[in-house]
gemmi code that builds the backbone of each chain (N, CA, C; Angstrom):
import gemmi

chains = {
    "A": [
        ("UNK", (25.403, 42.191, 93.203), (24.916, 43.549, 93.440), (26.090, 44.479, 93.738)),
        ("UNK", (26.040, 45.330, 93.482), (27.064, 46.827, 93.908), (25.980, 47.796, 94.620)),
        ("UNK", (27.189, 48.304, 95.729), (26.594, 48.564, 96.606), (27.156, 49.982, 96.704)),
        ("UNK", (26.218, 51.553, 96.245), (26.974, 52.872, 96.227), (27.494, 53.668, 97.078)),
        ("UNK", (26.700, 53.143, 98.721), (27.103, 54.101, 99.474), (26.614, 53.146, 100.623)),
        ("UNK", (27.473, 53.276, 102.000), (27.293, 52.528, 103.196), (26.586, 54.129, 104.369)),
        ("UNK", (25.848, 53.896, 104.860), (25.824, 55.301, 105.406), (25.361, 54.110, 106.815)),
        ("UNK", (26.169, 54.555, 108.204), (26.108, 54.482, 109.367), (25.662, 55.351, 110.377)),
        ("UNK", (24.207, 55.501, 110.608), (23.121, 55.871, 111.486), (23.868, 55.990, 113.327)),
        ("UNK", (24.603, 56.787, 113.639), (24.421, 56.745, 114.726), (23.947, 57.018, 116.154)),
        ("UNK", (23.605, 56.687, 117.294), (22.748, 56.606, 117.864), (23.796, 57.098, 119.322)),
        ("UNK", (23.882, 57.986, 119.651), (25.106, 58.695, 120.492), (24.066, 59.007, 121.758)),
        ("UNK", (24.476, 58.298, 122.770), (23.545, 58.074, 123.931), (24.414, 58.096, 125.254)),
        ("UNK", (24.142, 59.132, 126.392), (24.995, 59.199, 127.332), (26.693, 59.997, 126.918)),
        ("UNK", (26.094, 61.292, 125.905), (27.248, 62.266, 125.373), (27.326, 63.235, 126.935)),
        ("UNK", (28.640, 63.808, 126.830), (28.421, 65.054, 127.751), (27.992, 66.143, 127.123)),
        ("UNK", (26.361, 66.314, 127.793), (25.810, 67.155, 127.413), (26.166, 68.952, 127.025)),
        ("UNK", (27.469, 69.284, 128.221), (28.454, 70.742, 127.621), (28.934, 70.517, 126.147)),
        ("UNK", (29.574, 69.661, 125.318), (30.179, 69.086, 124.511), (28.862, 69.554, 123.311)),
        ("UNK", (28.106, 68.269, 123.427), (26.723, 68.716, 123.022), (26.104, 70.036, 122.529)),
        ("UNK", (26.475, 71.433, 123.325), (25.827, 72.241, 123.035), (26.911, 73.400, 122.851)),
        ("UNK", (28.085, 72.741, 122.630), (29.566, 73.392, 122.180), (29.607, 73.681, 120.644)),
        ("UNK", (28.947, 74.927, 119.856), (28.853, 74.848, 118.299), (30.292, 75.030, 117.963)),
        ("UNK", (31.515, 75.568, 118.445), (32.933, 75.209, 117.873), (33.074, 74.127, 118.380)),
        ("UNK", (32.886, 73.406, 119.313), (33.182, 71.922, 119.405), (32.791, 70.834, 118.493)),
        ("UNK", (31.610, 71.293, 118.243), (31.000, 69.938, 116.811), (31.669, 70.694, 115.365)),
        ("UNK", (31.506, 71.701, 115.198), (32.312, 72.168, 114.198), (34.038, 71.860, 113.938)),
        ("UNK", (34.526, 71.997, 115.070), (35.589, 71.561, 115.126), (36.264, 70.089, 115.104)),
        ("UNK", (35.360, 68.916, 115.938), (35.256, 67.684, 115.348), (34.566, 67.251, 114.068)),
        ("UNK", (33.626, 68.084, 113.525), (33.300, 67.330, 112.516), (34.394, 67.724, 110.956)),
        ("UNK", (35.284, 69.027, 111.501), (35.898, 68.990, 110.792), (37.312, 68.274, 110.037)),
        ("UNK", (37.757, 67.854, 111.782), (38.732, 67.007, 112.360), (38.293, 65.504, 111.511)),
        ("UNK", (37.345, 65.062, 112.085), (36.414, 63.773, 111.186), (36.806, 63.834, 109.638)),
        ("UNK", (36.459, 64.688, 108.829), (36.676, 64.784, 107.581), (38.201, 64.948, 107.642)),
        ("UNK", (39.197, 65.449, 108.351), (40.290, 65.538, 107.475), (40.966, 64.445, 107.550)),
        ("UNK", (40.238, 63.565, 109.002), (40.897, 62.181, 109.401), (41.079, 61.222, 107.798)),
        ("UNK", (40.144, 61.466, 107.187), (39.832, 60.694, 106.250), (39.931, 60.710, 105.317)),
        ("UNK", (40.937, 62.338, 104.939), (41.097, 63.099, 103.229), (39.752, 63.133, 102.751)),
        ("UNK", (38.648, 63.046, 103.305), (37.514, 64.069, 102.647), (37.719, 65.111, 102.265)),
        ("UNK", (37.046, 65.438, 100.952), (37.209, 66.563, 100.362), (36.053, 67.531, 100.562)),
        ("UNK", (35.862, 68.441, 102.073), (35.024, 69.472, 102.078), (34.114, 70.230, 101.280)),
        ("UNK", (32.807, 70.181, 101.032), (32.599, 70.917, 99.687), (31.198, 72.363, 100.107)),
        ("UNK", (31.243, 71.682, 101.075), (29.919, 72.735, 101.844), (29.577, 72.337, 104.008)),
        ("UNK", (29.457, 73.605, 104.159), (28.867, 73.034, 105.660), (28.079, 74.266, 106.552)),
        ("UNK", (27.249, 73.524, 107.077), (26.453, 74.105, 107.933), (26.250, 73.789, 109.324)),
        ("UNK", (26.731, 74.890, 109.953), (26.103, 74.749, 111.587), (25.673, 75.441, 112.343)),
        ("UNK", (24.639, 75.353, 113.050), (23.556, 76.165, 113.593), (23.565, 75.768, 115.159)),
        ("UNK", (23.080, 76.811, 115.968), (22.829, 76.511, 117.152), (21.454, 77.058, 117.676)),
        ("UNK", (20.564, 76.178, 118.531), (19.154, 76.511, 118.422), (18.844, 77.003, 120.322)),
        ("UNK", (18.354, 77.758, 120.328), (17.672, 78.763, 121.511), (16.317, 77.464, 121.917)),
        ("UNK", (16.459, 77.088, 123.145), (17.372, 77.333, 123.923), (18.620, 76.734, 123.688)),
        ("UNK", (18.545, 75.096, 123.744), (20.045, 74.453, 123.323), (19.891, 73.898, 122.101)),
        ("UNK", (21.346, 72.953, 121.317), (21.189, 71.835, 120.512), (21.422, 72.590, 119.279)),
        ("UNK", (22.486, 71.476, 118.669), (22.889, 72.215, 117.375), (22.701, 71.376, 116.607)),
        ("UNK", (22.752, 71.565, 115.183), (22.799, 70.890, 114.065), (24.244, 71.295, 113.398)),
        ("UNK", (24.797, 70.435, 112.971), (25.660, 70.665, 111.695), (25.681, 69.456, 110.645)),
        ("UNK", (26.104, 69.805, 109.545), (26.363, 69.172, 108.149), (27.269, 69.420, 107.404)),
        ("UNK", (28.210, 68.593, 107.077), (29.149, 69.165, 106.031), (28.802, 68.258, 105.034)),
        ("UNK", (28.889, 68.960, 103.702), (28.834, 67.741, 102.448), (30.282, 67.818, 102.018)),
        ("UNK", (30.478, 66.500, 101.586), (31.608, 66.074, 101.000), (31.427, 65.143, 100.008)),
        ("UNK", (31.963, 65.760, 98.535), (31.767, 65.251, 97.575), (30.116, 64.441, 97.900)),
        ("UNK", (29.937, 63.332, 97.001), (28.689, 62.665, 97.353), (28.353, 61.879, 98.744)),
        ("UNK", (28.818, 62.231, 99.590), (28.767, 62.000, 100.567), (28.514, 62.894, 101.667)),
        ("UNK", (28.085, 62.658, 102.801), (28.289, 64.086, 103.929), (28.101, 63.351, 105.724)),
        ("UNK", (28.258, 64.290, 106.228), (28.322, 63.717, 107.935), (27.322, 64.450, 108.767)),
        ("UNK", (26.318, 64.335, 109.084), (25.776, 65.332, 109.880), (25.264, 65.013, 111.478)),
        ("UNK", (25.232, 65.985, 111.859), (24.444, 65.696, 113.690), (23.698, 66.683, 114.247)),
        ("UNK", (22.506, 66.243, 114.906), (21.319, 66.865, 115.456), (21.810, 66.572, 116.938)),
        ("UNK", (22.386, 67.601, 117.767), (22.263, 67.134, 119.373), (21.064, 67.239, 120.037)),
        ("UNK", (20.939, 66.706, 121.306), (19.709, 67.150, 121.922), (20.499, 67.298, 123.792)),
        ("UNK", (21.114, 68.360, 123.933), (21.916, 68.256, 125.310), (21.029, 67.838, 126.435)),
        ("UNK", (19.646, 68.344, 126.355), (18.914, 67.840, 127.818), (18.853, 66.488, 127.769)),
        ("UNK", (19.175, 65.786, 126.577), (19.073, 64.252, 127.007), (20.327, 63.804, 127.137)),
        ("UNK", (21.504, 64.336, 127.231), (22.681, 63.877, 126.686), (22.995, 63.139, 125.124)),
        ("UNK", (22.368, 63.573, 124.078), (22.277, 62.546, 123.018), (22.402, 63.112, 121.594)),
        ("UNK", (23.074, 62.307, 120.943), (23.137, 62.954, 119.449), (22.827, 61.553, 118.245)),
        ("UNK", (22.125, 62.580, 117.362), (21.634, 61.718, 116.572), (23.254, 61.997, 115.434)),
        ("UNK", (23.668, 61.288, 114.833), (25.068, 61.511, 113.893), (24.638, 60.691, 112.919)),
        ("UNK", (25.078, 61.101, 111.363), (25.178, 59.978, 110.435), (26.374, 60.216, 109.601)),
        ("UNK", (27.038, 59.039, 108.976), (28.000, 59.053, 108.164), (27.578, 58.533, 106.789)),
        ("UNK", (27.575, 58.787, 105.945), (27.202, 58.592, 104.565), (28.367, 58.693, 103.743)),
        ("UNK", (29.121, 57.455, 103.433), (29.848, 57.270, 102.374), (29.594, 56.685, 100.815)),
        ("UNK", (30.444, 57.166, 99.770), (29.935, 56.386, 99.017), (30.895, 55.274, 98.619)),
        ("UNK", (30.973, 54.286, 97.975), (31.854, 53.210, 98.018), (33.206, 53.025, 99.061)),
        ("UNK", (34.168, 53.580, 97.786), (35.301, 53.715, 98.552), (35.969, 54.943, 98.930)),
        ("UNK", (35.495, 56.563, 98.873), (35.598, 57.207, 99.404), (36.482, 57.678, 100.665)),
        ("UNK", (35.660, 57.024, 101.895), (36.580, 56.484, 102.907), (35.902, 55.430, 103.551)),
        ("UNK", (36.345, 55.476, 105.205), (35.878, 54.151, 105.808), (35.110, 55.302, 106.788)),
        ("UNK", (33.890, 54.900, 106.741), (32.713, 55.511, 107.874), (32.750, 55.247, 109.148)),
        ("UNK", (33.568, 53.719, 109.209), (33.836, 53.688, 111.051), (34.840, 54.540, 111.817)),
        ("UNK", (36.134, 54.648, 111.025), (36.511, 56.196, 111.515), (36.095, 57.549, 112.049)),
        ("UNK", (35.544, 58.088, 111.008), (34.674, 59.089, 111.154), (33.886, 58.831, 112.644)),
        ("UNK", (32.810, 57.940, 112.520), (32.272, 57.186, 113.825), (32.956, 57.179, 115.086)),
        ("UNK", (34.112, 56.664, 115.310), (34.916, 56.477, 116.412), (35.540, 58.071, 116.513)),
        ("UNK", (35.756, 58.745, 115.637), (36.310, 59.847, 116.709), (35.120, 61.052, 117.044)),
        ("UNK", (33.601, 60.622, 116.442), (32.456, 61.334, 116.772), (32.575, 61.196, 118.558)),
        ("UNK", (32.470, 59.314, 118.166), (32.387, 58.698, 119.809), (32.765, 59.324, 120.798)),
        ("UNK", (34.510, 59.517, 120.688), (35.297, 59.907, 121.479), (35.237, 61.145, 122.086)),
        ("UNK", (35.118, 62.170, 120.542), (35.196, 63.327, 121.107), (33.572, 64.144, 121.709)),
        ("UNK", (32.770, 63.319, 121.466), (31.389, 63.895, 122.234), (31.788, 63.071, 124.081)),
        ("UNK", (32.848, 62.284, 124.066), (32.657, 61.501, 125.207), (31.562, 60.620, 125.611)),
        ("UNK", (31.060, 60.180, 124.624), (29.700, 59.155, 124.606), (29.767, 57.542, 125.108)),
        ("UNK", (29.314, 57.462, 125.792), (29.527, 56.404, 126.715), (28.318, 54.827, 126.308)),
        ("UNK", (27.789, 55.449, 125.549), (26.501, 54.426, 125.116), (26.341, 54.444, 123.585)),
        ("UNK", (27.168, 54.475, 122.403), (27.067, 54.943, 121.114), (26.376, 53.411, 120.681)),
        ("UNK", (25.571, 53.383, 119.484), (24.927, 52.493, 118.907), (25.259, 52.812, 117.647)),
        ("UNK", (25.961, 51.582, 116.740), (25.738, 52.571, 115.826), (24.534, 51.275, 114.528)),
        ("UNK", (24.091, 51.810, 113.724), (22.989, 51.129, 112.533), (23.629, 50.964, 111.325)),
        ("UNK", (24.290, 49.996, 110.692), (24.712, 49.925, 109.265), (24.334, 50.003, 108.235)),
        ("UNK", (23.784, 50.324, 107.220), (22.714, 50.482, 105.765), (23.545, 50.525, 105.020)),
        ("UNK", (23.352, 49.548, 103.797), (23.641, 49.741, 102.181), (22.950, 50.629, 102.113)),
        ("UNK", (23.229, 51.528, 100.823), (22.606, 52.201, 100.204), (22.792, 51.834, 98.416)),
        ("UNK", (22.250, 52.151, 98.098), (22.200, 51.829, 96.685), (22.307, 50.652, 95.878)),
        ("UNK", (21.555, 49.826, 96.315), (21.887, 48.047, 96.037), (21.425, 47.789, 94.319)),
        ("UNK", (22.450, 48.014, 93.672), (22.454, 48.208, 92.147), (22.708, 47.031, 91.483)),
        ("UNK", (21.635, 46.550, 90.620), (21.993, 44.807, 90.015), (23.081, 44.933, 89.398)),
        ("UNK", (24.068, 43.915, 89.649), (25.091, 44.124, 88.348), (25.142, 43.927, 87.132)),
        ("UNK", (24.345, 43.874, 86.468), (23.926, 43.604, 84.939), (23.882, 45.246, 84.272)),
        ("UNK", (23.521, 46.229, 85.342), (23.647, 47.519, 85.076), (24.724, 48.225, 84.948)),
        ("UNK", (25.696, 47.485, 85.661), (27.032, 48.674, 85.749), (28.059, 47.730, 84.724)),
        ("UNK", (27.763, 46.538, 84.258), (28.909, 46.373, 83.461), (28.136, 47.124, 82.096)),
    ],
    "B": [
        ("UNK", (8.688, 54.785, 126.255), (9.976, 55.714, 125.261), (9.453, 56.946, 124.895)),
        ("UNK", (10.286, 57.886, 124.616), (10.375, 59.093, 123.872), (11.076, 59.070, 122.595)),
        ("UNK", (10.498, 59.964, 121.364), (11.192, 59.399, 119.686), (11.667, 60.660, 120.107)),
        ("UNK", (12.660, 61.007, 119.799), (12.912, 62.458, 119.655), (13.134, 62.615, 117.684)),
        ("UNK", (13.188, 61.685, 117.126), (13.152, 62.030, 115.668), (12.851, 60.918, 114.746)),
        ("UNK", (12.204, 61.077, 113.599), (12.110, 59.807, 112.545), (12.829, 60.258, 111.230)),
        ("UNK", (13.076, 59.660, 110.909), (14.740, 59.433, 109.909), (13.896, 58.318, 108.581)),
        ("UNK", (13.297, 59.082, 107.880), (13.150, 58.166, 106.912), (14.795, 58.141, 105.300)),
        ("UNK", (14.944, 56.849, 105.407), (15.827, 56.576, 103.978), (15.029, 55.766, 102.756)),
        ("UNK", (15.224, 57.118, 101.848), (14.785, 56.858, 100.424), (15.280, 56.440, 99.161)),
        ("UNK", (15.412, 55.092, 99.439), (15.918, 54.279, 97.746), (15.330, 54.439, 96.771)),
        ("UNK", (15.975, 55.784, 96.352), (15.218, 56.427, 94.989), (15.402, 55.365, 93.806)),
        ("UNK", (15.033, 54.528, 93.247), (15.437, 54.007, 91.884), (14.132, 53.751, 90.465)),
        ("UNK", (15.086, 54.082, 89.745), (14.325, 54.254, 88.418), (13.781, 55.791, 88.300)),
        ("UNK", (14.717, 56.201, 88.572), (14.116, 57.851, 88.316), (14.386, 58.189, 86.976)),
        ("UNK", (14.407, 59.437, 86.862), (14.513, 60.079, 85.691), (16.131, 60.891, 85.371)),
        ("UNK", (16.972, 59.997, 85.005), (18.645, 60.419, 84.918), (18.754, 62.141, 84.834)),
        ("UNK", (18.129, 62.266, 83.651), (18.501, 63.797, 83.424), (17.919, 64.620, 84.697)),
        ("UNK", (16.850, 64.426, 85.668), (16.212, 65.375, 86.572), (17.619, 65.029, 87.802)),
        ("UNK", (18.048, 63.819, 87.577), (19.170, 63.864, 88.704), (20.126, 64.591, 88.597)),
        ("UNK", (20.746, 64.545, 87.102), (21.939, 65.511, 86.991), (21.536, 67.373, 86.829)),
        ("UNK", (20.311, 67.667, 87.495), (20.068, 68.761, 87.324), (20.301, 69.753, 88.442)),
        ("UNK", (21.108, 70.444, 89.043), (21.165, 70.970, 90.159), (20.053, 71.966, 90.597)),
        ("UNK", (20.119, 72.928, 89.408), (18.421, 73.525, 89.552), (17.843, 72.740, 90.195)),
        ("UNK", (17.218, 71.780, 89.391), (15.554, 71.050, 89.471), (16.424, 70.699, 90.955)),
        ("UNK", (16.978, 70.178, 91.633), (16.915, 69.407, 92.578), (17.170, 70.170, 93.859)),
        ("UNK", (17.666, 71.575, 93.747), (17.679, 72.444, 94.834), (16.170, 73.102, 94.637)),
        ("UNK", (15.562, 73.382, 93.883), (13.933, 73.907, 93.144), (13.605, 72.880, 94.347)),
        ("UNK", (13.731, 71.794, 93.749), (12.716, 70.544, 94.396), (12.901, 70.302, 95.880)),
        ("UNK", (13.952, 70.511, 96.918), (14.490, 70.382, 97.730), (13.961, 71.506, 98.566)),
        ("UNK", (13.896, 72.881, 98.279), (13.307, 74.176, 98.820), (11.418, 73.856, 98.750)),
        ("UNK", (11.259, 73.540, 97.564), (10.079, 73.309, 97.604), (8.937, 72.465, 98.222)),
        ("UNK", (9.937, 71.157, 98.873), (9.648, 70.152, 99.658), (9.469, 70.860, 100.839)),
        ("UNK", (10.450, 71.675, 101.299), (10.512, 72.118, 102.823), (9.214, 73.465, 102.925)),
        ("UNK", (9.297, 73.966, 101.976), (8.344, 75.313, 101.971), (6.953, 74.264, 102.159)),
        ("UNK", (6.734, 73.390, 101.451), (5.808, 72.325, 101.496), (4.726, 72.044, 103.114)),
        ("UNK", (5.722, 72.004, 104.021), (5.933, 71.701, 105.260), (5.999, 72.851, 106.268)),
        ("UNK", (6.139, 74.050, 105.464), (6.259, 75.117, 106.559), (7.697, 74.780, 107.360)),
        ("UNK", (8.874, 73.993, 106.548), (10.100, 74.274, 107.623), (10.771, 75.206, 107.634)),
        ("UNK", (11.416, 75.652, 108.780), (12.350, 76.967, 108.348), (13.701, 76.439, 107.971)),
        ("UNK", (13.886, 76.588, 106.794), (15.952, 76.318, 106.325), (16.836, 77.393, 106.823)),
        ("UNK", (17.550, 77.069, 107.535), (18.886, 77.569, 108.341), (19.637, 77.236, 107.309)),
        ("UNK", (20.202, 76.574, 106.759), (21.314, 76.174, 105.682), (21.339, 74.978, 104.437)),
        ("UNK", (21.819, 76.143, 103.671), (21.508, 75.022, 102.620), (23.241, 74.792, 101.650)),
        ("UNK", (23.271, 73.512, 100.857), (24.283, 73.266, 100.613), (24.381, 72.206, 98.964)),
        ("UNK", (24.568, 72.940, 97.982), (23.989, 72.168, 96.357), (25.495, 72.337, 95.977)),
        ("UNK", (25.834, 70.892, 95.176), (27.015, 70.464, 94.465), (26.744, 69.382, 93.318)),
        ("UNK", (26.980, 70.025, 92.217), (27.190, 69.137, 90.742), (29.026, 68.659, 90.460)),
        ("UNK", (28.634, 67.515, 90.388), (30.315, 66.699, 90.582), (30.623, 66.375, 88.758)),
        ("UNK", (31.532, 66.562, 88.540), (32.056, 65.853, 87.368), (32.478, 64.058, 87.669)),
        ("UNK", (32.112, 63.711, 86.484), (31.539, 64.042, 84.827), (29.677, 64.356, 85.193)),
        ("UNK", (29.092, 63.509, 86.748), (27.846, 63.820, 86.509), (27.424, 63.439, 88.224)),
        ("UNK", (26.039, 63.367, 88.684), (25.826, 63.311, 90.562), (25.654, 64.688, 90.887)),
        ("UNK", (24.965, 65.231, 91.547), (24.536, 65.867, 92.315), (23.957, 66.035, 94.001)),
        ("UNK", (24.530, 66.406, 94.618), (24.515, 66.775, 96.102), (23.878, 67.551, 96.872)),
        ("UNK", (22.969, 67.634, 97.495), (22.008, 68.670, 98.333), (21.936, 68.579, 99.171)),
        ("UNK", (21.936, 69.802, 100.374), (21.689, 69.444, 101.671), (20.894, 70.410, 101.954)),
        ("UNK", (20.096, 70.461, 102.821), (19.161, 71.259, 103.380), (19.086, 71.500, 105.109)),
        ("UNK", (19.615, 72.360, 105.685), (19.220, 72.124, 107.506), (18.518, 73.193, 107.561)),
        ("UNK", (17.690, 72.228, 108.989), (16.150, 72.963, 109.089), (16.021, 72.169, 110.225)),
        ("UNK", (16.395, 73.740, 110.784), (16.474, 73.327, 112.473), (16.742, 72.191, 112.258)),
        ("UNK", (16.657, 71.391, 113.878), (17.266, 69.843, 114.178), (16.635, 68.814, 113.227)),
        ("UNK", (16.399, 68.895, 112.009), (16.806, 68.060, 111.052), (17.103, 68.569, 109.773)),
        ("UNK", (17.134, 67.790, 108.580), (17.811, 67.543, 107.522), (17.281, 67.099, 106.153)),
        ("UNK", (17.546, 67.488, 104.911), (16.756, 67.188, 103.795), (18.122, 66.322, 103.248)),
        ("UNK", (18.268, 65.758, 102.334), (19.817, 65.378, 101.880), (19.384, 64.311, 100.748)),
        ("UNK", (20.050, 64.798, 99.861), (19.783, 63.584, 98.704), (21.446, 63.932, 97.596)),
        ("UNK", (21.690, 62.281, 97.147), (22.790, 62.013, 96.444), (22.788, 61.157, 95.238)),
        ("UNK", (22.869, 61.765, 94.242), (22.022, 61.114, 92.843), (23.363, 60.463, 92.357)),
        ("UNK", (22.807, 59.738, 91.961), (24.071, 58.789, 90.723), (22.696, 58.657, 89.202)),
        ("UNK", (23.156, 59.965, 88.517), (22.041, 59.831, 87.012), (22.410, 58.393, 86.570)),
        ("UNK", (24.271, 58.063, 86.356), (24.488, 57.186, 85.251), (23.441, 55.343, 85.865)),
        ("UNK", (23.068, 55.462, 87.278), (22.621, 54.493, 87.280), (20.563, 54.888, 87.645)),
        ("UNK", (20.340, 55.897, 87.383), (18.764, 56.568, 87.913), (18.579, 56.186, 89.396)),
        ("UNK", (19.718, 56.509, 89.941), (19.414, 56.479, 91.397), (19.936, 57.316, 92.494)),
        ("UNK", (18.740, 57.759, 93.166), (19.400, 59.023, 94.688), (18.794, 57.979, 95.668)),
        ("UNK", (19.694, 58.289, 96.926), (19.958, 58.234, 97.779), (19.193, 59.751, 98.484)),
        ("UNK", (17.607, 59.624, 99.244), (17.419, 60.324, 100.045), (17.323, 60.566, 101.367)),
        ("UNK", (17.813, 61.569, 102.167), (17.557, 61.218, 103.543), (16.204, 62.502, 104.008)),
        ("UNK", (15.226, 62.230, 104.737), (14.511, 63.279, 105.599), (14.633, 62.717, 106.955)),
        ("UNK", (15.035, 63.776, 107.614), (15.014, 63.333, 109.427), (14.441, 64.733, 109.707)),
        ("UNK", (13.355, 63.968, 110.825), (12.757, 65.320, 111.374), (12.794, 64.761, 112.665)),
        ("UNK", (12.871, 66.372, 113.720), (12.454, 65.692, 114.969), (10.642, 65.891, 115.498)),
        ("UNK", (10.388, 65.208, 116.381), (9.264, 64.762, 116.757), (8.119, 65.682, 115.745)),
        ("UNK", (7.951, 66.522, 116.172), (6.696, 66.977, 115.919), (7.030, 68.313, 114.172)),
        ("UNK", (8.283, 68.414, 114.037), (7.908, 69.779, 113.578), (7.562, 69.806, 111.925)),
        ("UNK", (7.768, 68.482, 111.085), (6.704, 68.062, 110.481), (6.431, 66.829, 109.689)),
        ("UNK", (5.984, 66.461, 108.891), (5.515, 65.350, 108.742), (6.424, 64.911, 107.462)),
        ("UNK", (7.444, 63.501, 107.540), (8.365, 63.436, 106.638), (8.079, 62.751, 105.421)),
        ("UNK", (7.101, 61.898, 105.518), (6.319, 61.415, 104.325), (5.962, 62.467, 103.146)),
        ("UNK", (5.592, 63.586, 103.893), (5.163, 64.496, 102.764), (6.132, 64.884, 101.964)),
        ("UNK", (7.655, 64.895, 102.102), (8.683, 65.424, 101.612), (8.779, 64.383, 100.819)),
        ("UNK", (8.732, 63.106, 101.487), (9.119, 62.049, 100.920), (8.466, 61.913, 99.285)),
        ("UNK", (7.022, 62.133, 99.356), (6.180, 62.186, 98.211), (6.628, 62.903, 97.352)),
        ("UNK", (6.721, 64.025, 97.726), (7.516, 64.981, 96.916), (8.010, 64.900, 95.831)),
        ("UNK", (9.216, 64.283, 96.568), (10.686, 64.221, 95.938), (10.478, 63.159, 94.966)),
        ("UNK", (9.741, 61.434, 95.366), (9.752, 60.720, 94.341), (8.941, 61.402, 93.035)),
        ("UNK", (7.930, 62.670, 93.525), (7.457, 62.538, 92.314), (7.696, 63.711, 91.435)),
        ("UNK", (9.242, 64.231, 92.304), (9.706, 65.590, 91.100), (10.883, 64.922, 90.537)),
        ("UNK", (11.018, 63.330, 90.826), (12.157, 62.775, 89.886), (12.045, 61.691, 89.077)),
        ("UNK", (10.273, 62.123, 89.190), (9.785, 61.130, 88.317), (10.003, 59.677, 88.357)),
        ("UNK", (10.463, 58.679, 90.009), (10.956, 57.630, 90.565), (10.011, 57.183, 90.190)),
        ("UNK", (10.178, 55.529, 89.534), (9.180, 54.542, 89.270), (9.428, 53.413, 90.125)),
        ("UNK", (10.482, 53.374, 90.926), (10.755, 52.278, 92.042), (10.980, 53.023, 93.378)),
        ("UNK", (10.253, 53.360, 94.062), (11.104, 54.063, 95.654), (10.739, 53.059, 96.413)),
        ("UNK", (11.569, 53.156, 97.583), (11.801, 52.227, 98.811), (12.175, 53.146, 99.970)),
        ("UNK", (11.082, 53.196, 100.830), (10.795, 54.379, 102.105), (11.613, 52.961, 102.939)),
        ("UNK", (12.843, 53.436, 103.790), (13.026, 52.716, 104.998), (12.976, 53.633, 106.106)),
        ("UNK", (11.966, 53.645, 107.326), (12.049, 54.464, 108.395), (12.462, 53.892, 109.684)),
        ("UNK", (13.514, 55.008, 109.984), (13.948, 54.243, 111.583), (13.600, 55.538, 112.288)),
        ("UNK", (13.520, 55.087, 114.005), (13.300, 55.755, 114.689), (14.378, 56.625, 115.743)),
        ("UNK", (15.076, 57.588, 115.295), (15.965, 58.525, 116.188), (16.218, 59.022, 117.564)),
        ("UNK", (16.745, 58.235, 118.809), (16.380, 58.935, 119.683), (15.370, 58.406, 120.684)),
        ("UNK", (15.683, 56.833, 120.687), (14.467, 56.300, 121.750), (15.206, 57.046, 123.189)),
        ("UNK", (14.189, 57.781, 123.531), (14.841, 58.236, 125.325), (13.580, 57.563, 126.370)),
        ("UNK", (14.414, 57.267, 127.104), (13.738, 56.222, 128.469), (12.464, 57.831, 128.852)),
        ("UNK", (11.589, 57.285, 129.118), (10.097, 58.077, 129.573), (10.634, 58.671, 130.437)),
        ("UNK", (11.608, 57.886, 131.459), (12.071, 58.443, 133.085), (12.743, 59.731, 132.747)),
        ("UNK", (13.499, 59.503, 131.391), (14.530, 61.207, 131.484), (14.057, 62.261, 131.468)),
        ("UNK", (12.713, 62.195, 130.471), (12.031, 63.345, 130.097), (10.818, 64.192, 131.285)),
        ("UNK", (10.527, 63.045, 132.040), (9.616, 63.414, 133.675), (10.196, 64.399, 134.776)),
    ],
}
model = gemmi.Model(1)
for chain_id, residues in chains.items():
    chain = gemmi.Chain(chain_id)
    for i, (resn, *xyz) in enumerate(residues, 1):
        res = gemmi.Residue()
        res.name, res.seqid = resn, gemmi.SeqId(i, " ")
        for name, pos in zip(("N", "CA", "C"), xyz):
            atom = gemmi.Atom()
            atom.name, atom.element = name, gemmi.Element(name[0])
            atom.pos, atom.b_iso = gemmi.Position(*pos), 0.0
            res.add_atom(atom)
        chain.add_residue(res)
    model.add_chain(chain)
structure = gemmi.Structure()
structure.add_model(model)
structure.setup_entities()
């Protein structure tokens, strides 16, 4: 099987909640994230919601990174979506970790695209 | 527990190649899913890659529409994450398999955001 894209679900639990509801702060790491990795930027969005909690997304090439905070819980939902070899998604991951200061991160591994190989030769 | 979001992933396969490499049809289809639902889109984000793949993102409020096509093999990669209540992700889900004409989908849903009952009291 070939496998198109690994995307890592993470589960960011016990963030500091200021951090959290910092929209140049997630903007600014998630941009940091992508350059860690020579991602090639191709679109992004980030929003901040009344009362708290932001969303952002950047797409990159077929791939993208996004996060839903929720500051009253301390917690962010994050995902990394790569496709093959692109880059390495645990990067990205570890400096989400760091720079939200998350003390409880989980993270979920998924194939994506589990393609018979009889198709791609 | 408290969900604060459900995160369904959609193993689009056996779709229809040409509706993947279509950026129209798939931002059409992508707006139309969410209007579907009554979500409000804060940001949106469409990319056609050479030689072929297509990229969409959709934010809406604290969640996300996102799908990543590979035509040459009839397969996207979809994501819907919504949080708790604001609407129902199956319906998007339907949607989408059936504006790409998917003859194989595979709904995997995880749950975003287990928070202990105690935080939210």
């Amino acid at each position: 099987m070939n496998v198109l894209g690994v995307h890592l679900l993470l589960e960011l639990r016990q963030c500091n909640p200021a951090l959290l509801n910092d929209i140049d702060h997630i903007r600014d790491m998630m941009l940091a994230a992508a350059e860690s990795v020579d991602a090639h930027v191709v679109g992004e969005s980030f929003h901040r919601f009344n009362p708290q909690g932001v969303t952002g997304i950047l797409a990159i090439a077929e791939s993208h990174i996004s996060i839903h905070t929720w500051p009253e819980y301390g917690y962010a939902a994050a995902d990394v979506f790569t496709c093959g070899s692109s880059f390495h998604p645990q990067v990205v991951a570890d400096l989400l970790i760091e720079k939200l200061e998350c003390l409880d991160p989980y993270i979920h591994e998924i194939q994506r695209g589990m393609i018979p190989q009889t198709v791609t030769t």
